[in-house]
C-alpha positions as CSV (number, residue, x, y, z in Angstrom):
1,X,35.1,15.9,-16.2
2,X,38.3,16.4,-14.4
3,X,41.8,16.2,-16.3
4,X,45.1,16.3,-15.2
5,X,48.5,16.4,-16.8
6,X,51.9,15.9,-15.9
7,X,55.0,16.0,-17.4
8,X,58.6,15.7,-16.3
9,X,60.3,18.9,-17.2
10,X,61.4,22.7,-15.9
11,X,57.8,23.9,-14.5
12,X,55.8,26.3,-16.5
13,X,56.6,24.6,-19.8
14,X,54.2,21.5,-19.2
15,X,51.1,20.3,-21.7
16,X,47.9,22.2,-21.8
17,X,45.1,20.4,-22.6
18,X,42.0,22.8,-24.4
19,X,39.7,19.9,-24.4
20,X,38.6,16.0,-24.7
21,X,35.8,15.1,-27.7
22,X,34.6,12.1,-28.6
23,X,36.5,11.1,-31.5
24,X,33.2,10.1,-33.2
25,X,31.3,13.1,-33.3
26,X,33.7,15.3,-31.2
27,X,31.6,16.3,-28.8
28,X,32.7,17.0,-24.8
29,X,30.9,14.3,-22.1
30,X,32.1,11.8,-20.1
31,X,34.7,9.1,-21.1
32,X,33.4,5.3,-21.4
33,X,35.7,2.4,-21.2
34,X,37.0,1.4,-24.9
35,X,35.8,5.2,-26.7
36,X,38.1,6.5,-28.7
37,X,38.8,10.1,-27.6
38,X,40.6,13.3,-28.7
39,X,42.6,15.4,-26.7
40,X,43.4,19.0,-27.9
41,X,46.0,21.1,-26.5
42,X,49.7,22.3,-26.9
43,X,52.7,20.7,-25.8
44,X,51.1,17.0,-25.9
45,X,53.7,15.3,-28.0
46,X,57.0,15.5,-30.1
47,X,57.0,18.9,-32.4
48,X,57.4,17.0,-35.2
49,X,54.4,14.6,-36.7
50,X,55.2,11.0,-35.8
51,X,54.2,7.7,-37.6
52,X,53.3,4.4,-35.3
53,X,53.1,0.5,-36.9
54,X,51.0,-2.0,-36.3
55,X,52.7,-4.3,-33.7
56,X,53.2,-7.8,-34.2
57,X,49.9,-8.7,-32.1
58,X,48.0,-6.0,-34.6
59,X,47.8,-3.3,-31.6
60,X,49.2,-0.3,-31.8
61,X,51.1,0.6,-29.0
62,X,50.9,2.6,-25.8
63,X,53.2,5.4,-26.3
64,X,54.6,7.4,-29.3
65,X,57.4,9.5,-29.1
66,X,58.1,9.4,-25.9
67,X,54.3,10.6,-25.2
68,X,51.7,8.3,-23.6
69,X,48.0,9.0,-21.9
70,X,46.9,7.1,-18.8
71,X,43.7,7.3,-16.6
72,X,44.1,6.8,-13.1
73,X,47.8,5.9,-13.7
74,X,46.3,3.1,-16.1
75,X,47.9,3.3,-19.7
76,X,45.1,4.6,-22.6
77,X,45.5,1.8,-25.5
């Protein structure tokens, strides 16, 4: 599996990602449509641990802080 972040910033002070689990039984593999994943790393998000709501629709939404995932420039929700 091939990952790749990007982040807007001075370079050399981007995220690192360690790796991507299945949220289930966080092991590594391939990603399916609709799995809920885990990505580990440094400098993924805020430094300080951030809350999210329930929308009005009952979704949560697609970013958090500033901080969002997308594959192939499609946003993860």
């Amino acid at each position: 599996m091939s990952v790749s972040v990007s982040q807007a910033g001075a370079p050399g002070t981007g995220p690192s990602i360690a790796a991507v689990t299945n949220g289930a039984s966080n092991l590594t593999g391939p990603i399916a449509p609709g799995e809920i994943i885990v990505i580990y790393g440094s400098g993924l998000g805020p430094a300080q641990i951030t809350q999210t709501r329930l929308g009005d629709d009952g979704r949560f939404g697609t970013q958090l802080a500033g901080t969002s995932v997308q594959f192939n420039g499609i946003a993860a929700g």
